[in-house]
Residue, then its C-alpha position, 0 to 999 in steps of 0.5 A: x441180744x434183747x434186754x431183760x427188763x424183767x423176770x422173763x420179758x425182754x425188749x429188743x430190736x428187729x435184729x433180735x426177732x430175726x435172730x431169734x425166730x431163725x434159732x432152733x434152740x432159743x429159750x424164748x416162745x413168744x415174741x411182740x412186734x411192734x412193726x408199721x406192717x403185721x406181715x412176716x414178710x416184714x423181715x424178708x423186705x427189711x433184710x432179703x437173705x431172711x426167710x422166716x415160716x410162719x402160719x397164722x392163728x388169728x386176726x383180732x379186732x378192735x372191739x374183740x371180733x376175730x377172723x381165723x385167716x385173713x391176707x389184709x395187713x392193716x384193715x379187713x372187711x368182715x361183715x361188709x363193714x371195715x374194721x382196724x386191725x388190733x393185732x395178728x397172731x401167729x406160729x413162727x420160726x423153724x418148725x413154727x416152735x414160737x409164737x408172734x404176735x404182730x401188732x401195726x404200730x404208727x409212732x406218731x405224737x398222739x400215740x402211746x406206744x406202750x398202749x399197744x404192749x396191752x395186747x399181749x397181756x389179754x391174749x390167752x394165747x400167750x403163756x406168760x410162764x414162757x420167756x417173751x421178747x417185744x421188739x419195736x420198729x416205729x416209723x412216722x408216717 
């Protein structure tokens, strides 16, 4: 189960997103991913048995543009012109009752993790009157 940090933020681990997005009934709406991949296939190839739903909202951009449906992970071409890929957003989990925000995330030295959490704060997606988990899984690359 996820830690309370706070009054209605947790933190945990890929074991507790897989849990909570296969749950019908959690009391959590909202979930971070701090991952090397933004795919909801993340969990299928980390744990095969694990068939997560999910339907995209929004890619957003570093530099604020968005494009409403995209199948790239990590860059995608608007415009003709590369750009990173700030964060995905989408609908999640049974029904697709929650909402993910995926964040590509490479734990390398010269990078603050807790940088990326700023994500989720500017979203005007998120409700942060709703119960949210962040859960991190950085690998060097």
């Amino acid at each position: 189960m996820p830690y309370l940090v706070r009054e209605r933020l947790f933190i945990g681990n890929i074991n507790d997103s897989a849990e909570i997005l296969q749950d019908d009934n959690t009391e959590f709406k909202f979930i971070v991913s701090l991952l090397n991949s933004t795919s909801i296939s993340f969990f299928t190839e980390w744990r095969p048995s694990i068939t997560i739903n999910a339907k995209e909202i929004r890619k957003v951009f570093v530099g604020g543009s968005e494009n409403a449906s995209s199948t790239s992970q990590d860059d995608d071409s608007l415009g003709g012109k590369s750009q990173k890929l700030l964060y995905s957003l989408e609908n999640a989990g049974k029904d697709l009752k929650l909402v993910r925000m995926a964040v590509p995330v490479r734990d390398m030295e010269s990078e603050n993790l807790l940088d990326y959490l700023e994500a989720y704060r500017e979203d005007k997606t998120v409700n942060h009157k709703k119960c949210y988990v962040i859960t991190i899984l950085a690998q060097n690359h």
